[in-house]
C-alpha positions in Angstrom: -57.5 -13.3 76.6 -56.3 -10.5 75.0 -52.5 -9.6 75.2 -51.2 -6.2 73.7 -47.8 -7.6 72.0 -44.9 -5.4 73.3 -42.2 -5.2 69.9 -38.7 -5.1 71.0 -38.0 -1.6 69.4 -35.0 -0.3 72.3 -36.5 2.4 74.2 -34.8 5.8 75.1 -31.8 4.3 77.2 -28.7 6.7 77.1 -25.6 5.1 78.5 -22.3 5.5 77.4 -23.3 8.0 74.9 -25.3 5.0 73.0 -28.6 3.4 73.1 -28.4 0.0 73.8 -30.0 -3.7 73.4 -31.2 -6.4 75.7 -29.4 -9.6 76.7 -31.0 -11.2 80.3 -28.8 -13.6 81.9 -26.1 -13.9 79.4 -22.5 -13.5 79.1 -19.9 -11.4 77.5 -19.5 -13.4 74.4 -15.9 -14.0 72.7 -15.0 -10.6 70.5 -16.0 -11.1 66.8 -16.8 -14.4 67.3 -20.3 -13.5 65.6 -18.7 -12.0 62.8 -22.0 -11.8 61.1 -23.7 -9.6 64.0 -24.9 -6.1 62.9 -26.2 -2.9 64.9 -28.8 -1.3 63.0 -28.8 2.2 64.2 -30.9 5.2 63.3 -29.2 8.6 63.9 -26.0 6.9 65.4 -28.3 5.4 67.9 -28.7 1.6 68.1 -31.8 0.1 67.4 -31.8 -3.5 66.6 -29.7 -6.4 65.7 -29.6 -7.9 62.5 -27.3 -10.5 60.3 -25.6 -9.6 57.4 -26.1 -12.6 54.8 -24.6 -10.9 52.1 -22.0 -8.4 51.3 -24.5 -5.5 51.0 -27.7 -7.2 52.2 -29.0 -7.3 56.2 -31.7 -9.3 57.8 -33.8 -7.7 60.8 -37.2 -6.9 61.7 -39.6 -5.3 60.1 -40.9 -3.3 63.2 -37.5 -1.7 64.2 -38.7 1.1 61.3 -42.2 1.4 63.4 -42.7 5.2 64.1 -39.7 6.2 62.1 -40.7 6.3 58.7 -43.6 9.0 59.3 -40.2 11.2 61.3 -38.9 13.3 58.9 -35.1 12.6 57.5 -33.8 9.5 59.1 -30.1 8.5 58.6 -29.9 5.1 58.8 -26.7 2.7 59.0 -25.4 -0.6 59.7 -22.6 -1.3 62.1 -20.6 -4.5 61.8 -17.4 -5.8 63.1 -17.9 -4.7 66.7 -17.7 -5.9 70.0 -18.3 -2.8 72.0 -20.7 -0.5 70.4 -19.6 2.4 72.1 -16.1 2.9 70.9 -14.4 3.2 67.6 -13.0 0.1 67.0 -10.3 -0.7 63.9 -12.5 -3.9 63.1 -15.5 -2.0 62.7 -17.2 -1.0 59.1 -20.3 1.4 59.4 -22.0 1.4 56.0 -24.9 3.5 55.1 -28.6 1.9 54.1 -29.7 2.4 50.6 -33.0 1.0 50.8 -35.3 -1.0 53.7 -37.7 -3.3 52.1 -40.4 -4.4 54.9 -42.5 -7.9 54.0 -45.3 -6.8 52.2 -47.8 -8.2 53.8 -46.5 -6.5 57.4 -48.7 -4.0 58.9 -47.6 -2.1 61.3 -51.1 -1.2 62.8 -52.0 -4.7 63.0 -51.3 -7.6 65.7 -50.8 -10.4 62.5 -46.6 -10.3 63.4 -45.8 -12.8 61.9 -44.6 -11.2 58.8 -42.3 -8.8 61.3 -39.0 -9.4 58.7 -37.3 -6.8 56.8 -34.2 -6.7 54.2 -31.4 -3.3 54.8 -29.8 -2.6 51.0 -26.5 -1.0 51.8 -25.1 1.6 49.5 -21.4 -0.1 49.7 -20.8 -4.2 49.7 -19.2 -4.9 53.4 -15.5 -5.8 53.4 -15.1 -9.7 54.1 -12.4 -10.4 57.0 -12.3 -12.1 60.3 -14.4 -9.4 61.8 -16.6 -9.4 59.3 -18.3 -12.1 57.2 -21.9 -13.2 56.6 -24.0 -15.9 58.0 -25.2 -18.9 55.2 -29.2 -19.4 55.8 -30.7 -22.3 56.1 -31.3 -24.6 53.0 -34.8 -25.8 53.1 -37.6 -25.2 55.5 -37.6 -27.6 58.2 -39.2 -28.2 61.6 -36.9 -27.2 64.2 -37.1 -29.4 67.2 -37.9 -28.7 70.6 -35.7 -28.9 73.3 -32.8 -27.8 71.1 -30.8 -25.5 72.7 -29.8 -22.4 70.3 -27.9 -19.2 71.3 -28.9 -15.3 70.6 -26.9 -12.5 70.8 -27.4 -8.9 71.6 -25.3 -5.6 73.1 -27.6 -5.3 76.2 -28.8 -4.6 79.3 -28.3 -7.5 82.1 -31.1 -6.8 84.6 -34.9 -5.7 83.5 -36.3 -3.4 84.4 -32.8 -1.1 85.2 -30.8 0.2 82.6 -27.8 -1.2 83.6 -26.4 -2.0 80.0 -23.4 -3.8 78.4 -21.9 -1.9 75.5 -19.9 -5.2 74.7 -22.0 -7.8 72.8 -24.0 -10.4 75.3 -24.8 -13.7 74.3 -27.1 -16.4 75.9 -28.2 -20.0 75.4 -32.0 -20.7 75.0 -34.2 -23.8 74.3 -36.8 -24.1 71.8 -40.4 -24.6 73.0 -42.7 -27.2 71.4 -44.8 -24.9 69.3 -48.3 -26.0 69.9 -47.4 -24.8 73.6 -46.4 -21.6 72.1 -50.0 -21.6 70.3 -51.8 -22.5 73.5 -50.3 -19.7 75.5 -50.2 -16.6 72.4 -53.3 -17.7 70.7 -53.6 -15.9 67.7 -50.1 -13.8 68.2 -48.8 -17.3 67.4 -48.0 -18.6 63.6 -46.5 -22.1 63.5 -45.8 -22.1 59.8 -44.0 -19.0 59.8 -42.8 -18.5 64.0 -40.5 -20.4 66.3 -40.3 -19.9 70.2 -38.0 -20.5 73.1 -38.8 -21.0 76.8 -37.9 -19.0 79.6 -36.9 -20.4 82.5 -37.1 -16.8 84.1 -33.2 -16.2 84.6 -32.2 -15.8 80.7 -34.0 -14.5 78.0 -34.0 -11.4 75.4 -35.4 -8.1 76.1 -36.2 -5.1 74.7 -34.0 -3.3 72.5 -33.1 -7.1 70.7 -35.2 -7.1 67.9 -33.9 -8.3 65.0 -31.0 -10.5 66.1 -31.0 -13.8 65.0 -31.8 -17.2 67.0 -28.7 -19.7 65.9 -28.8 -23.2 66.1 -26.7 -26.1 65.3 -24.7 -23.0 63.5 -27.7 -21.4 61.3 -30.1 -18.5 61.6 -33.0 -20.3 62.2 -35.0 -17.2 63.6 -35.3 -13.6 63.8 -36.2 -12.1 67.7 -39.7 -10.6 67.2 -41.7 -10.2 70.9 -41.7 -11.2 74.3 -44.5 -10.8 76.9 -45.5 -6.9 77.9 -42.7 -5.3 80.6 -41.8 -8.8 81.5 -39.5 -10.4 79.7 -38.5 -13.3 82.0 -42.6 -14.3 82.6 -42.4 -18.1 83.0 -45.6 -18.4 81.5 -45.1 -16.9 77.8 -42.1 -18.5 75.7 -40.2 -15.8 73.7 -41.2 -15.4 70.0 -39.0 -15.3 66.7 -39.5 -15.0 63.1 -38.7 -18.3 60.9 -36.3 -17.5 58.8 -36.5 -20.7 56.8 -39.9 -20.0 55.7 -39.3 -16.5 54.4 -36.4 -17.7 51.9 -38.5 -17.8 48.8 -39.1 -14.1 49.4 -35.6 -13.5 50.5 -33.8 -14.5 47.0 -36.7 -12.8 45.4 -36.1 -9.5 46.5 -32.2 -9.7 46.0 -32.7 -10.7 42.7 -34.8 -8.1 42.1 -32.5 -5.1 43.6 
C-alpha cells in the first residue's frame, strides 16, 4: 500500500480577508483561554499553529516552510494573544521571526515525517500577561496512553471539504490511538519512538490548515499536528498523526542554548 501523505500546510482559503485553519467538529473555545496558542503567518496570511514555550521561542512544524523558502522575500510573523484572527484585537502581540530552525534531519522531499518539527526565533521576547503566556513542556519522555482523551486547538474551518471557516479559535477533544494500530494502518509513515496518533471517529478531527498546533493532555503539549489521510480528514480508517514532542526535547534545549 502506498499512501501519498497529505501535510497540513492551509491551502489558498480567503475569508474574512484571512487565510484560515482547520478545526472539524469542534467548538468555539473560551477567549485566551489558550494563552500559549500562536498563528504563524507568512505575508499577514495564516499558516499554521504553533506554541510559544518561551518568551521569544515558538514550536510548530517543520513543513509549514515547504515551498516557501525557495519564494523570494518572505515576511514572516508570529501572532499571539488572539481569539479572532481576523480583527485587531488590544490582547494581541504580532512579533516578527528572526530565524526558523527546521530539525536537521527533516527533508522536505522525503516521506520520513517524522522529524516534521521546527523552532521560530523571534526578534523581540513576547510580553507575559493573561493573553499571553507560554506553555511548560513535558519533563521526561514518556509513553502516552491510549484512550486518553487530549484537546487541539485551531482557528478553522467546521465542515471539509467547504470553506466555511471560523476566524475565532476552535477547539476539539480527541482520543489517543494505541500506536501499534497507528503502525498497522500508516506502515512506514508511522514512527512510534518519535509519533503519537489520535482516532477519528469521523465527526471531529483536525484538518488542513492545522499544522503545527499542539495536541494537550492532562495540561501539556504532548504532540505537534503533522498529517491526516489525503482529502479526507474524518476517514475512520486512518488515525490522525502528531509529532512527539517529548522525544524532541534533547534537541529542543540544544538549539536555545545555542541561539
Amino acid at each position: 500500500m502506498v499512501l501519498f501523505v497529505s501535510l497540513l500546510i492551509i491551502s489558498a482559503l480567503h475569508l474574512s480577508g484571512t487565510m484560515e485553519s482547520a478545526i472539524i467538529g469542534g467548538k468555539e473555545a473560551k477567549p485566551h483561554s489558550r494563552p500559549y496558542m500562536v498563528s504563524f503567518q507568512v505575508n499577514k496570511e495564516h499558516k499554521c499553529g504553533g506554541m510559544l514555550i518561551t518568551k521569544n521561542y515558538v514550536l510548530t512544524s517543520a513543513h509549514c516552510l515547504n515551498g516557501y523558502e525557495s519564494s523570494g522575500k518572505k515576511h514572516l510573523e508570529v501572532l499571539l494573544g488572539a481569539h479572532n484572527i481576523s480583527r485587531k484585537e488590544s490582547s494581541q502581540q504580532r512579533i516578527k521571526v528572526e530565524k526558523y530552525i527546521k530539525h536537521p534531519s527533516y527533508k522536505e522531499a522525503q516521506n520520513d515525517r517524522s522529524y516534521d518539527i521546527m523552532l521560530l526565533k523571534l526578534k523581540t521576547k513576547a510580553k507575559m500577561n493573561k493573553y499571553v503566556d507560554v506553555i511548560v513542556l513535558p519533563k521526561k519522555n514518556e509513553t502516552i496512553p491510549a484512550n486518553q482523551k487530549c484537546s487541539i486547538a485551531g482557528w478553522g474551518i467546521k465542515v471539509p471539504g467547504k470553506h466555511q471557516a471560523s476566524n475565532v479559535l476552535q477547539e476539539v477533544t480527541l482520543k489517543v490511538q494505541f500506536n501499534f494500530e497507528c503502525k498497522n494502518l500508516w506502515k512506514d509513515y508511522f514512527d512510534s519512538m518519535r509519533m503519537i496518533c489520535t482516532a477519528s471517529d469521523g465527526k471531529r478531527a483536525f484538518c488542513q490548515g492545522d499544522s503545527g498546533s499542539p495536541l494537550i493532555c492532562n495540561h501539556e503539549p504532548k504532540g505537534i499536528a503533522a498529517y491526516t489521510y489525503p482529502d479526507d480528514c474524518l476517514n475512520r480508517k486512518f488515525p490522525e498523526i502528531y509529532i512527539k514532542v517529548a522525544y524532541f526535547l534533547p534537541w529542543i534545549k540544544k538549539v536555545i542554548q545555542s541561539n
